[in-house]
Backbone as a ProteinNet text record, in pm:
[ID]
protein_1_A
[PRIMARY]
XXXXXXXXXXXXXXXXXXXXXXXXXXXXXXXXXXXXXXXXXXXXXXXXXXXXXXXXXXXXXXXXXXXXXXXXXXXXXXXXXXXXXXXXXXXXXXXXXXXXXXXXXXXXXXXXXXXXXXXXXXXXXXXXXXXXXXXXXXXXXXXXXXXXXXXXXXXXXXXXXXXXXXXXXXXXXXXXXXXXXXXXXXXXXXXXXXXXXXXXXXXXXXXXXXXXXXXXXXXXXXXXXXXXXXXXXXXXXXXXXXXXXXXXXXXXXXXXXXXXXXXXXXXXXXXXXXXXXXXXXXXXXX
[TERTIARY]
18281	18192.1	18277.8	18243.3	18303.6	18298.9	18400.5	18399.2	18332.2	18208.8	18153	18269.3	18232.2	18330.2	18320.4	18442.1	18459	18490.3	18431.6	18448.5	18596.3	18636.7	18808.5	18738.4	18858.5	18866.8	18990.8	18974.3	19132	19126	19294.6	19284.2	19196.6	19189.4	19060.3	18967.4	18991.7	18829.5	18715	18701.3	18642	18653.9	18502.8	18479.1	18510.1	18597.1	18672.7	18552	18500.5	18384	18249.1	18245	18187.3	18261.9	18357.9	18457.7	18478.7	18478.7	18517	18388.5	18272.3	18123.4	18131.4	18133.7	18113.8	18175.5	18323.8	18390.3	18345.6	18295	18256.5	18132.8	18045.5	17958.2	17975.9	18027.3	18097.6	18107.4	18232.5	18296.4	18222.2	18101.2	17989.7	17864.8	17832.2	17739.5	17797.6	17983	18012.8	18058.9	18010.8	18085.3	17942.9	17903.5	17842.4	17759	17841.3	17810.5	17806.8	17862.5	17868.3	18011	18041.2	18156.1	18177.3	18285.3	18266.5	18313.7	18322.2	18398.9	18526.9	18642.2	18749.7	18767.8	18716.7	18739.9	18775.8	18623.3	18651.4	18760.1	18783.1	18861.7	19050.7	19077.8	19197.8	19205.3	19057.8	19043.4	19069.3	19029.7	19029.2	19112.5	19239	19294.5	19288.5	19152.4	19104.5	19151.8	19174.3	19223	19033.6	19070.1	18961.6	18864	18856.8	18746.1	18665.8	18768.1	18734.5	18643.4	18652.8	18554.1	18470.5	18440.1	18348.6	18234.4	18282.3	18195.5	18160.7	18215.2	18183.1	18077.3	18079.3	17943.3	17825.2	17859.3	17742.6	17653.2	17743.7	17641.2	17546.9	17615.3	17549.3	17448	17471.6	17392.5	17244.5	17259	17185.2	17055.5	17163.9	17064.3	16979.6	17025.4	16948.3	17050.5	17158.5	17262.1	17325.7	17311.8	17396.6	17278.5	17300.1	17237.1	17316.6	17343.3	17439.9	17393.8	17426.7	17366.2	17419.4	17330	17369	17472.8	17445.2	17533.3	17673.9	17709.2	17796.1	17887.7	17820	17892	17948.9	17865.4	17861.2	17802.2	17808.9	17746.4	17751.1	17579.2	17530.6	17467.2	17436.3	17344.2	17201	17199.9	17066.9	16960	16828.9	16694.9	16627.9	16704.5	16732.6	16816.2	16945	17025.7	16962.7	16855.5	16822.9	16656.1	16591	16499.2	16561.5	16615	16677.9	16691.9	16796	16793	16754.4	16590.9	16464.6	16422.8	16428.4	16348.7	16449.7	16592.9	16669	16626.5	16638.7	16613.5	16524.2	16355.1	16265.5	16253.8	16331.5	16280.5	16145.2	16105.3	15958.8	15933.1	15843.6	15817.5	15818.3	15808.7	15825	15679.5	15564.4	15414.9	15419.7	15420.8	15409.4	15518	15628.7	15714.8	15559.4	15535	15463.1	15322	15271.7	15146.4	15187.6	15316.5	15332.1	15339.5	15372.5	15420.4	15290.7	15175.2	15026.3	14984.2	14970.1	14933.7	15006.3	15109.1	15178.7	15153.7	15073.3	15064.2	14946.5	14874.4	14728.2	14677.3	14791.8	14800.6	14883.5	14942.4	14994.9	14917.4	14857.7	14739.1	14635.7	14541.8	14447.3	14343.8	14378.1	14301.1	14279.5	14210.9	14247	14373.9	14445	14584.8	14563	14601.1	14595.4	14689.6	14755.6	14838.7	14727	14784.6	14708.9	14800.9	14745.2	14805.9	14740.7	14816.8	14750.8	14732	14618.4	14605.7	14545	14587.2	14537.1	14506.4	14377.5	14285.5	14240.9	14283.6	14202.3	14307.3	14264.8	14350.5	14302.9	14326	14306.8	14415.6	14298.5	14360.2	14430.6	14540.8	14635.7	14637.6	14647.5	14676.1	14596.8	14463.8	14467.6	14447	14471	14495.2	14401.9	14312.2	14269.7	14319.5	14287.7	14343.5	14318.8	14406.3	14388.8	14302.6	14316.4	14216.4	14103.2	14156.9	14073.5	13992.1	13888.6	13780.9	13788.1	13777.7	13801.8	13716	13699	13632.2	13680.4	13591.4	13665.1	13641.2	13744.9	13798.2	13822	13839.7	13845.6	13893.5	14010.2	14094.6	13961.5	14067.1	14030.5	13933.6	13889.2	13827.5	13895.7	13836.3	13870.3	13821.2	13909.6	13831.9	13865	13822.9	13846.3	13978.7	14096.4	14212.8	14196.2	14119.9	14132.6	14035.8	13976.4	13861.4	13942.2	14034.3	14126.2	14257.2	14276.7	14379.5	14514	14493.8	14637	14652.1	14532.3	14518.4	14646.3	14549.8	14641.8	14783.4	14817.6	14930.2	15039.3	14998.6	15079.8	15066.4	14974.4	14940.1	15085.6	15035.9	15102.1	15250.3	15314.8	15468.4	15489.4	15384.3	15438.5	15509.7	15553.8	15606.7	15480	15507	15422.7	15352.6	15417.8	15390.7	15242.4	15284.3	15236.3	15074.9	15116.1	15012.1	14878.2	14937.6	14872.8	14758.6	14873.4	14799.4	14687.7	14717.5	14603.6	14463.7	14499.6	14364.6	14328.9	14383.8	14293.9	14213.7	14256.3	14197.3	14106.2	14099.2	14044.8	13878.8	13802.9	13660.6	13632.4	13655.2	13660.3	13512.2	13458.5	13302.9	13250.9	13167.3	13148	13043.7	13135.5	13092.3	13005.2	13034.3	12976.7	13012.6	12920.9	12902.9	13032	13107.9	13276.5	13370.5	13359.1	13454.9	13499.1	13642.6	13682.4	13598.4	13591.7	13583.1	13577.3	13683.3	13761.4	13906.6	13956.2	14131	14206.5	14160.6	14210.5	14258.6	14090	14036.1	14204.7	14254.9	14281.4	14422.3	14418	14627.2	14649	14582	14583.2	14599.8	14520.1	14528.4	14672.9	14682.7	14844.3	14952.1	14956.5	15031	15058.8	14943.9	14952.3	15002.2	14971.8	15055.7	15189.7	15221.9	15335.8	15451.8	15374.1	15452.5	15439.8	15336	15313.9	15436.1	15421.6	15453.4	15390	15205.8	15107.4	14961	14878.6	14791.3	14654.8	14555.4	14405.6	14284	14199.2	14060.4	13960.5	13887.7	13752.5	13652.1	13576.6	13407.4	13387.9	13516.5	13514.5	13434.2	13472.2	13448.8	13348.4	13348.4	13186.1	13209.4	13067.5	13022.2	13061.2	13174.7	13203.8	13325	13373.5	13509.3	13575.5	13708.4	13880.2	13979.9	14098.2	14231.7	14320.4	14438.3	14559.6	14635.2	14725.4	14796.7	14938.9	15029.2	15181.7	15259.1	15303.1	15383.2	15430.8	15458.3	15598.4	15690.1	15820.6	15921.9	15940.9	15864.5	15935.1	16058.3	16058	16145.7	16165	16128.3	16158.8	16049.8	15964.1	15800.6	15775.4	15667	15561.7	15438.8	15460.6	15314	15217.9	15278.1	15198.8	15198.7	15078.4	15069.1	15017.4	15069.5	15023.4	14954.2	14842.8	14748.2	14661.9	14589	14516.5	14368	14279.5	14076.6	14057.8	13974	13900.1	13787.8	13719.2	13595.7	13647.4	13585.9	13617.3	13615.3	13525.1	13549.2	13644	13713.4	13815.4	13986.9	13953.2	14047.6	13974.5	14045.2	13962.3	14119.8	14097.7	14104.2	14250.3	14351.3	14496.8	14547.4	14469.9	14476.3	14628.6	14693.8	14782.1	14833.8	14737	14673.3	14755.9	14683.7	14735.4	14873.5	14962.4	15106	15162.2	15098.1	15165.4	15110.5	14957.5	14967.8	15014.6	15053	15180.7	15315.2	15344.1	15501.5	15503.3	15358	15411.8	15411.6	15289	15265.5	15357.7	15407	15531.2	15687.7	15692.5	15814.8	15770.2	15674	15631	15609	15626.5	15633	15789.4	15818.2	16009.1	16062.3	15963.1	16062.7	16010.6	15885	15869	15922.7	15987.1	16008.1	16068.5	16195.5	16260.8	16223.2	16129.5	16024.3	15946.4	15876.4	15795.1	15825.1	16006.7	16044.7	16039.6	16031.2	16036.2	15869.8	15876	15725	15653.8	15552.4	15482.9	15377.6	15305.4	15167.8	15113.3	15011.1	14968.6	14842.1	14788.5	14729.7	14599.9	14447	14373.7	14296.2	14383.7	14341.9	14305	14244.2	14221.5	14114.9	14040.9	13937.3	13824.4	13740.7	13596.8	13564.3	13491.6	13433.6	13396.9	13404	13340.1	13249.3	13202.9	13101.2	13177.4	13276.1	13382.1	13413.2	13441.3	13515.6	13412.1	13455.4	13395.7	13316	13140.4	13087	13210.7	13234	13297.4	13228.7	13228.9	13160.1	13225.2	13165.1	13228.2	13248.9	13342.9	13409	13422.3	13416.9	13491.8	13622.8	13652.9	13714.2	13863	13947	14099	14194.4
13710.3	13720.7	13748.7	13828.6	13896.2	13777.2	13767.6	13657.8	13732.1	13621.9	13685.8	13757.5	13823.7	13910.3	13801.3	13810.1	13730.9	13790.2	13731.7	13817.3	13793.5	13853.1	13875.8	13811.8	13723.2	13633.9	13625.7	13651.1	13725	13534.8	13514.4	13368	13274.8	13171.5	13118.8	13097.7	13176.2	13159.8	13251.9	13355	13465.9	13547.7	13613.9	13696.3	13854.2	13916.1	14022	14147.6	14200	14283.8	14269.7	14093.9	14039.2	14057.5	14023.2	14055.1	14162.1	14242.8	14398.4	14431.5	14417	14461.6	14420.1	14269.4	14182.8	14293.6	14313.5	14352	14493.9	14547.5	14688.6	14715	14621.1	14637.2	14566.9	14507.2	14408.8	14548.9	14638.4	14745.1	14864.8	14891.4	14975.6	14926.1	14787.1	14729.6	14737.8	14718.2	14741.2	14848.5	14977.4	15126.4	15188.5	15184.4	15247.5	15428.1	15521.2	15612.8	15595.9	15502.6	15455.4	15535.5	15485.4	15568.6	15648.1	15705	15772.7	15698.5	15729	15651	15632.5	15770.5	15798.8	15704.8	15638.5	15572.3	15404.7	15419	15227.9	15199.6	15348.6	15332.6	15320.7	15324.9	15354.1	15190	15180.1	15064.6	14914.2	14913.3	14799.6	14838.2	14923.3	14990.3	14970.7	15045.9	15081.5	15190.9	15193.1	15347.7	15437.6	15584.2	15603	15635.8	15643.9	15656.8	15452.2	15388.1	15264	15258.8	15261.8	15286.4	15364.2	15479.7	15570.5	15519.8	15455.4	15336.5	15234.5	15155.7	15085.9	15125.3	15253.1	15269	15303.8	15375.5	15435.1	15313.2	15194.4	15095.3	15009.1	14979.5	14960.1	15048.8	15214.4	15254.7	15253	15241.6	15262.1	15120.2	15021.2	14870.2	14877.7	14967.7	14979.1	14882.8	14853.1	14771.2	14915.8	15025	15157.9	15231.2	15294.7	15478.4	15560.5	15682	15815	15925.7	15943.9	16082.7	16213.8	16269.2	16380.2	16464.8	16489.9	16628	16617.7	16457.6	16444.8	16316.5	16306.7	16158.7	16012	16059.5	15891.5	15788.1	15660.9	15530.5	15481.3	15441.2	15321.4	15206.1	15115.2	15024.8	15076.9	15016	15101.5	14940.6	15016.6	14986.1	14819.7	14792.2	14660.6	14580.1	14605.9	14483.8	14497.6	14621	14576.6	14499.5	14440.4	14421.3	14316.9	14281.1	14119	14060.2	14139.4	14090.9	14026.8	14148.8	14091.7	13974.4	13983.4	13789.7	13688.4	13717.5	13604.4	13598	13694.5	13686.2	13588.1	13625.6	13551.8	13421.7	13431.7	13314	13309.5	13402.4	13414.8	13524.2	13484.1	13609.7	13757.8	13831.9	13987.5	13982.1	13953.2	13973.3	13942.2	13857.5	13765.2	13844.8	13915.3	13983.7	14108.3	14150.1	14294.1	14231.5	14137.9	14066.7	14057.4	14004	13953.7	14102.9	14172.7	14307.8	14422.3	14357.8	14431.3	14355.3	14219.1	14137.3	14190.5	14197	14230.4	14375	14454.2	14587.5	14561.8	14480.7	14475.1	14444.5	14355	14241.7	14350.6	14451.6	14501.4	14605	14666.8	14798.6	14770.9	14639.1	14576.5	14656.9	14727.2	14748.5	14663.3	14687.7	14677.9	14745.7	14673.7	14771.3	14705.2	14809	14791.6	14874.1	14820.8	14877.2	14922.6	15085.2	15129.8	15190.6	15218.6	15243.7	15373.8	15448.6	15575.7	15564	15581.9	15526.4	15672.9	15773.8	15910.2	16013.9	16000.8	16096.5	16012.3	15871.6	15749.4	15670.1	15625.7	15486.6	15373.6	15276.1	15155.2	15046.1	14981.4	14855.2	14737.9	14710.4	14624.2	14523.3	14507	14420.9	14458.2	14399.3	14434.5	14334.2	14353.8	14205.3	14270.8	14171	14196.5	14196.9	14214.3	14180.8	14048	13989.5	13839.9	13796	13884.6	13878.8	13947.4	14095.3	14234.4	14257.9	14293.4	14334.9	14513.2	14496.2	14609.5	14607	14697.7	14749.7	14644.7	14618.8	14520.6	14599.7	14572.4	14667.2	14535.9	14534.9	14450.3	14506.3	14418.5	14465	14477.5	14576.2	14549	14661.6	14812	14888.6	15020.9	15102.1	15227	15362.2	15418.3	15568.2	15692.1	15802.2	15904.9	15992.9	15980.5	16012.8	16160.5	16220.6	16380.4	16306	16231.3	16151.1	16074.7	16048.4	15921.6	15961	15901.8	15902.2	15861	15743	15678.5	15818.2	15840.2	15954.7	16049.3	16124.3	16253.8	16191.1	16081.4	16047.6	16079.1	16046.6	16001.4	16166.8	16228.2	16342.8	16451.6	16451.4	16564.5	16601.5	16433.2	16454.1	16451.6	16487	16499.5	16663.8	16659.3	16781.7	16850.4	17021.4	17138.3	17119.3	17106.9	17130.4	16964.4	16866.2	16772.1	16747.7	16834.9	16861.9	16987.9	17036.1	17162	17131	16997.8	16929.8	16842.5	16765.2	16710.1	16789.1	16906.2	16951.5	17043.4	17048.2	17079.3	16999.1	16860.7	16776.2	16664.3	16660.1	16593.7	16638.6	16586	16586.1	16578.4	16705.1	16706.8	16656.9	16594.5	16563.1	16506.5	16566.6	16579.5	16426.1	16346.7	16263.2	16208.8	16303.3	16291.5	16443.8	16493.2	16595.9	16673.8	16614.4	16666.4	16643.1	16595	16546.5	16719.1	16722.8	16808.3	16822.7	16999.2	17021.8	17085.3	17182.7	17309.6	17278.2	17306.3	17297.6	17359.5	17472.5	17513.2	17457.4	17382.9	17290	17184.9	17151.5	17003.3	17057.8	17146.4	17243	17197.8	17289.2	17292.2	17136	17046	16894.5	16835.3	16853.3	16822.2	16878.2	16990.1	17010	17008	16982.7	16855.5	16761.7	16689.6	16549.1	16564.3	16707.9	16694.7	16698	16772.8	16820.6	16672.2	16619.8	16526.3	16361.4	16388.5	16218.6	16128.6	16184.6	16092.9	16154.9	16095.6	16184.1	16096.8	16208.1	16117.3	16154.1	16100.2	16126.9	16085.2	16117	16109.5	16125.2	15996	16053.1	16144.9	16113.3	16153.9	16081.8	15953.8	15864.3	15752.8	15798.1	15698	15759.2	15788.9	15810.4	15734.6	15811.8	15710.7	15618	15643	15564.3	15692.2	15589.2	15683	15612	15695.1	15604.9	15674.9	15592.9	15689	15655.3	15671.5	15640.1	15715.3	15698.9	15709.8	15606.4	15715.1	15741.3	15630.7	15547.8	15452.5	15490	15554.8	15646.1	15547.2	15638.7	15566.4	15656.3	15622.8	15650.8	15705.9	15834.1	15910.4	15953.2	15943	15991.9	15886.9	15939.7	15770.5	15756.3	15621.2	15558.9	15484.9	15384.5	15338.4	15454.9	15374.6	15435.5	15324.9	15336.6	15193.7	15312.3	15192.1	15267.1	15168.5	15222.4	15112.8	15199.4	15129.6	15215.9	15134.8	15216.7	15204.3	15304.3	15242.8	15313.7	15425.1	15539.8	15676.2	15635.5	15596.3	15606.5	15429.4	15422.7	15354.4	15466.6	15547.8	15695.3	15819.6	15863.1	16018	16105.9	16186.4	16303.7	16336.9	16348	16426.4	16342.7	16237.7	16131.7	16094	15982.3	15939	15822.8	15773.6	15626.2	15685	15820.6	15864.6	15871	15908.8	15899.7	15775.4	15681	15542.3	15459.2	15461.9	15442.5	15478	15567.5	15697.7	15631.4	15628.5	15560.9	15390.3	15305.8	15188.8	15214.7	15298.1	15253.7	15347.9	15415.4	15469.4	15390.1	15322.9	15228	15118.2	15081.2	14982.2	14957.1	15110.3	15190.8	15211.9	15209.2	15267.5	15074.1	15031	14880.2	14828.1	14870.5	14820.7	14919.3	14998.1	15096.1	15017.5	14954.1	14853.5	14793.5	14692.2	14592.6	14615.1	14736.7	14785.2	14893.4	14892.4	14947.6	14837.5	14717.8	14606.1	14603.5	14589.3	14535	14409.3	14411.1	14275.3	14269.3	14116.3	14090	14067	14147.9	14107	14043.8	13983.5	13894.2	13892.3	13898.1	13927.3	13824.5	13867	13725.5	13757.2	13842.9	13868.6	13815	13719.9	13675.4	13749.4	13704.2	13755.9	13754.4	13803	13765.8	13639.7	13557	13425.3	13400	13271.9	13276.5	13255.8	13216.9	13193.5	13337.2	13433.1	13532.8	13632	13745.7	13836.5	13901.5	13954.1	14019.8	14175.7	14272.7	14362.2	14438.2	14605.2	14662.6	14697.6	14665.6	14720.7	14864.9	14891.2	15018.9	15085.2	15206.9	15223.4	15356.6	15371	15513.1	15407.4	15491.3	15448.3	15551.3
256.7	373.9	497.6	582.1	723.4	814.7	885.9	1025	1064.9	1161.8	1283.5	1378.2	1470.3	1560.7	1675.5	1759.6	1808.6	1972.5	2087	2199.7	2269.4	2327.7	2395.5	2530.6	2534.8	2609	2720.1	2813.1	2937.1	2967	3015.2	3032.4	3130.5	3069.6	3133.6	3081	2956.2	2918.8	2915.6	3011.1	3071.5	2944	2914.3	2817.6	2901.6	2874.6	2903.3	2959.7	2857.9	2883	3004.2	2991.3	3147.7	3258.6	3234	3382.9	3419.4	3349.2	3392	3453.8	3396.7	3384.5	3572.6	3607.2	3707.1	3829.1	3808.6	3909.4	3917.1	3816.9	3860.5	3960.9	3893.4	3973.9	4122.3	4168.7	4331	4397.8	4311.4	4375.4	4402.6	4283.9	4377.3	4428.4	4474.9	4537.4	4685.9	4713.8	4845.6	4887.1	4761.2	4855.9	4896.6	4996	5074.9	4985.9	4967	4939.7	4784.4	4685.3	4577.9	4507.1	4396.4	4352.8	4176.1	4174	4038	3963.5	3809.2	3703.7	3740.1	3778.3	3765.1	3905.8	4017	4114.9	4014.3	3989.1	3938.2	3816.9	3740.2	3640.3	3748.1	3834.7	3941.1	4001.3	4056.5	4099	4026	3917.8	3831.3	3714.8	3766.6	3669.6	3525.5	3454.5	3325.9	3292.7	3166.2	3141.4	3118.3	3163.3	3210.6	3107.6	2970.4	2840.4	2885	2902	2927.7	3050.7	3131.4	3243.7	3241.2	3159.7	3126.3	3056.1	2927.3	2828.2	2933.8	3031.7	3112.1	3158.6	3230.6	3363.4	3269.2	3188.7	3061.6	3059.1	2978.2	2976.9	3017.4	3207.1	3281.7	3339	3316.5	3365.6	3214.2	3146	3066	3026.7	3099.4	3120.3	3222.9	3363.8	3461.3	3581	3574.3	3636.5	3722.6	3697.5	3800.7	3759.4	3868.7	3877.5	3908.8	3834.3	3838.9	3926.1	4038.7	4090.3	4018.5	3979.1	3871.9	3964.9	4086.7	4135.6	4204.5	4221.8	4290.9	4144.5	4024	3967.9	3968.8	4117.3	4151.6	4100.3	4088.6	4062.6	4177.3	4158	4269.7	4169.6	4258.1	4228.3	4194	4034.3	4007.5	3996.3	3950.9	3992.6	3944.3	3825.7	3756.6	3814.3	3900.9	3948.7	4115.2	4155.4	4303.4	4246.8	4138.1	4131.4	4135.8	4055.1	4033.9	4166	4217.6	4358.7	4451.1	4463.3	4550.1	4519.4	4343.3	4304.8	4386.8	4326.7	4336.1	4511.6	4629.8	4722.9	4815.9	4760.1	4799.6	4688.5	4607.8	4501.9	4415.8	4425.8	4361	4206.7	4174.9	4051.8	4118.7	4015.7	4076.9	4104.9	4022.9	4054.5	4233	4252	4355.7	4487.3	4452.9	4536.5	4545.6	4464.7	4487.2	4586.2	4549.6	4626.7	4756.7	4794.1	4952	5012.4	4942	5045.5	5022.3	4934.1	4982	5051.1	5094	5164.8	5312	5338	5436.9	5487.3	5385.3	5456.5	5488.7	5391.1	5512.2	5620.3	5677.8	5788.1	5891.5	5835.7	5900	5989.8	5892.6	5899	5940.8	5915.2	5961.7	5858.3	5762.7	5639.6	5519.6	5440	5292.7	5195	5133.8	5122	4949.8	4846	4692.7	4621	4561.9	4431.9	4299.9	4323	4166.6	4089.9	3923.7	3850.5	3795.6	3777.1	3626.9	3527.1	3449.8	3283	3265	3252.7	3198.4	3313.4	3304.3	3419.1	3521.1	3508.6	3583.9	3634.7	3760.6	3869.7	3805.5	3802.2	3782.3	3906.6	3982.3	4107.2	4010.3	4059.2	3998.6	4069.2	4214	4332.5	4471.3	4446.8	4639.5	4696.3	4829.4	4927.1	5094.5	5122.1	5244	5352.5	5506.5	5601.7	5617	5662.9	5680.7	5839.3	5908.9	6013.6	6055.2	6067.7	6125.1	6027.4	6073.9	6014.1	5901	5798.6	5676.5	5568.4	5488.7	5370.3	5280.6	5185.3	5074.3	4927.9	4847.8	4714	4606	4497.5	4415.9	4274.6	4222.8	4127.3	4000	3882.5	3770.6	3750	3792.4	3813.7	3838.6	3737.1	3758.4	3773.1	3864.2	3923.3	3894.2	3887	3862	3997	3900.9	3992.8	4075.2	4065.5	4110.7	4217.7	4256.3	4391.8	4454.6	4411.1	4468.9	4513.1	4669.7	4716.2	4662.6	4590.8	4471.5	4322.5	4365	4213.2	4228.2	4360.3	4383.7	4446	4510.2	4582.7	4393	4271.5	4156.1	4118.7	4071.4	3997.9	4081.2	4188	4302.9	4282.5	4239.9	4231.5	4081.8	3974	3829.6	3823	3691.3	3692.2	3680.9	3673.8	3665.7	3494.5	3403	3263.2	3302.1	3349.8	3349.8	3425.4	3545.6	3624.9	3589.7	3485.1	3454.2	3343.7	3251.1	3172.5	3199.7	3334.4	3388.3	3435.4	3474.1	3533.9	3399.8	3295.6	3173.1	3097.8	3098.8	3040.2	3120.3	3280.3	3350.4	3381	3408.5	3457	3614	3687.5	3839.7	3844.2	3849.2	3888.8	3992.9	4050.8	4190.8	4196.1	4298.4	4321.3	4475.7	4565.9	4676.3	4730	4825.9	4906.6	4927.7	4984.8	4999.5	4893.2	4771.9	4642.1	4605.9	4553.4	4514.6	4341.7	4318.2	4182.1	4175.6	4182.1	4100	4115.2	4001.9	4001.2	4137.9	4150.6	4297	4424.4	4435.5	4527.7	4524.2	4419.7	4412.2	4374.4	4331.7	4387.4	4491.1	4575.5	4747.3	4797.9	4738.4	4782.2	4749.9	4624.1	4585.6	4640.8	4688.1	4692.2	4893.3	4938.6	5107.9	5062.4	4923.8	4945.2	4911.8	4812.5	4817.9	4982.6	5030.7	5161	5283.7	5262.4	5303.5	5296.2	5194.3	5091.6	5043.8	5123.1	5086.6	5062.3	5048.3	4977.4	5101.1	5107.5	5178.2	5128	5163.7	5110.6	5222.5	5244.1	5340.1	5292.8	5236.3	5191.5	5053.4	4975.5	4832.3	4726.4	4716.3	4687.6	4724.2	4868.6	4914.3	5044.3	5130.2	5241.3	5327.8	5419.6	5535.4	5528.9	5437.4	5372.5	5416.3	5422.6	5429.9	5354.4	5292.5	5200.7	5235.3	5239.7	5223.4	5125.7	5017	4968	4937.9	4912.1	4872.5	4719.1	4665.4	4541.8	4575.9	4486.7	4456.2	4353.6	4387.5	4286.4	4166.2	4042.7	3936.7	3858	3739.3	3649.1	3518.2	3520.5	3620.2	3730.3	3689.5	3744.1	3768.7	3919.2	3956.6	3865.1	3865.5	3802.1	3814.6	3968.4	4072.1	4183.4	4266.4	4436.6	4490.7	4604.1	4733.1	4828.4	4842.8	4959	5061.2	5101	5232.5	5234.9	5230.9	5237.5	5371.9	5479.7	5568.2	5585.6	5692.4	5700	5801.9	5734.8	5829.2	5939.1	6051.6	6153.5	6261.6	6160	6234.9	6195.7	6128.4	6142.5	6194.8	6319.8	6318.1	6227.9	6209.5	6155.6	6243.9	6224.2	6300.5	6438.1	6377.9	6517.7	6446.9	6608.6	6572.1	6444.5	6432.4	6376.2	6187.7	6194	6006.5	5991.2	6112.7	6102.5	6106.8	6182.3	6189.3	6059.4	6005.7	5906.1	5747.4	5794.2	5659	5721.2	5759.8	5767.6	5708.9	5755.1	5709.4	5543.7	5486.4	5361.9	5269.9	5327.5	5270.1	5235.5	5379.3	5400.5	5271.1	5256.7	5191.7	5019.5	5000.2	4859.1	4838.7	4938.5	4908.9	4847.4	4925.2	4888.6	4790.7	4719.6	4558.2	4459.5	4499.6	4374.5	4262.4	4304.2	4215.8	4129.6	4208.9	4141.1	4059.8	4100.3	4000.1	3881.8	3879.9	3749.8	3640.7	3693.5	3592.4	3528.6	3376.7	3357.6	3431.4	3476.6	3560.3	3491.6	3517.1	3419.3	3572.7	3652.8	3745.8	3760.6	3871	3831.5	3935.3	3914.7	3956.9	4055.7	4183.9	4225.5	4369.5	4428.4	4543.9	4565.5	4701.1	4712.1	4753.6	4766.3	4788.6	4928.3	4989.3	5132.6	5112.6	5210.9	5197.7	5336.4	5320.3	5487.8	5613.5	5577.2	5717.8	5731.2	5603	5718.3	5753.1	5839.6	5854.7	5806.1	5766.7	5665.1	5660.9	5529.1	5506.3	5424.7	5454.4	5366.3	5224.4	5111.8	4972.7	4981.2	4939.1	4924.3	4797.7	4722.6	4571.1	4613.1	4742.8	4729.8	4742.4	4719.1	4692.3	4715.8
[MASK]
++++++++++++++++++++++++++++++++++++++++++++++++++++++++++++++++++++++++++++++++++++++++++++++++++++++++++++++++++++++++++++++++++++++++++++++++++++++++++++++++++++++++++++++++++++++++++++++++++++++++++++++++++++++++++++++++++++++++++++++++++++++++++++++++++++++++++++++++++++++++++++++

């Protein structure tokens, strides 16, 4: 029978392959522009096939990210998720809740995390304004993504082969007076959000409603979008209000990307209008 294998141990005690792993990553968590193999292999003088197998592996756990054009290593998307938990101390669910909660409070909207399941959004997380008066949305429900602002915010940045596939197999169906339905129609839309970063809707989805939403970068492709629903006329149309609300909910998508490369079990817990607060009109557009 074979001895188990046994791990190398540098003195001290220290399992060899951890230590190297440890210090590599220190050395591109504090270089700024991040660095190449042939740097950390100089640095922690490895011979350089050794440092090569090194970054591979971390990059392949999600501990580095490689920029293809320059061969650098940074800190990739698994050791900045970790991070955020160890940061606030909380579950990742609960990291993604405070920061829809926080865009709503911010926006004075309704603000919700959705997901893509095919041709369809599905609400993962939404959180009300905690004061101002807004539309109310409720997890666990799903919409037809070519009507929806989270739809097109995800569809817009797939690839071409991907996007081409969607509007062959999707059901543009006209759901209100202004709803897109012809593929054309909804090119032209995608491809504003591409230029954009975010995607909108007005009265697609329900009369008198407005959404905005923005991509949260996944991996490689997005698969969430964060967004915010109000009633049309607390947005006009090219007013200033769509740029300031496109920058928060953008800023606000850049800082879950991480988080939400990790799997989460989220959790359906947004409240209801109650008699203390404000009456709010139900909404379905997104």
């Amino acid at each position: 029978m074979s001895k188990p294998r046994q791990t190398r141990r540098a003195a001290g005690g220290q399992s060899v392959p951890l230590e190297r792993a440890s210090k590599a990553l220190d050395l591109v968590a504090r270089s700024p522009r991040g660095l190449r193999a042939i740097e950390i292999s100089e640095l922690l003088d490895l011979p350089q096939p050794t440092a090569y197998r090194l970054v591979r592996r971390l990059e392949k756990i999600g501990y580095l990210e490689c920029n293809g054009r320059d061969l650098e290593y940074t800190v990739g998307p698994q050791l900045r998720a970790l991070a955020a938990a160890i940061q606030t101390g909380q579950p990742m669910e609960l990291v993604v809740e405070a920061a829809v909660q926080a865009l709503a409070d911010n926006t004075g909207m309704s603000a919700y995390l959705a997901a893509r399941t095919g041709s369809q959004v599905a609400l993962v997380s939404v959180r009300l304004p905690s004061v101002s008066k807004g539309a109310s949305i409720f997890p666990g429900h799903q919409y037809p993504a070519h009507a929806t602002a989270s739809g097109r915010a995800i569809i817009a940045f797939q690839g071409e082969e991907a996007i081409r596939h969607f509007l062959q197999q999707a059901k543009l169906e006209r759901i209100t007076e202004r709803s897109v339905t012809t593929a054309d129609q909804l090119i032209d839309e995608l491809a504003q959000a591409r230029k954009n970063g975010f995607a909108t809707v007005r009265d697609e989805m329900g009369n008198g409603l407005w959404a905005l939403a923005a991509p949260v970068a996944g991996n490689p492709l997005p698969q969430f979008a964060l967004g915010v629903v109000a009633l049309a006329s607390q947005v006009k149309a090219g007013s200033d209000t769509v740029g300031r609300i496109a920058r928060m909910v953008m800023q606000t998508a850049d800082d879950l990307r991480d988080v939400l490369a990790q799997p989460i079990a989220f959790r359906d817990t947004p409240r209801p209008p109650t008699a203390n607060r404000r009456r709010r009109t139900t909404t379905r557009t997104l």
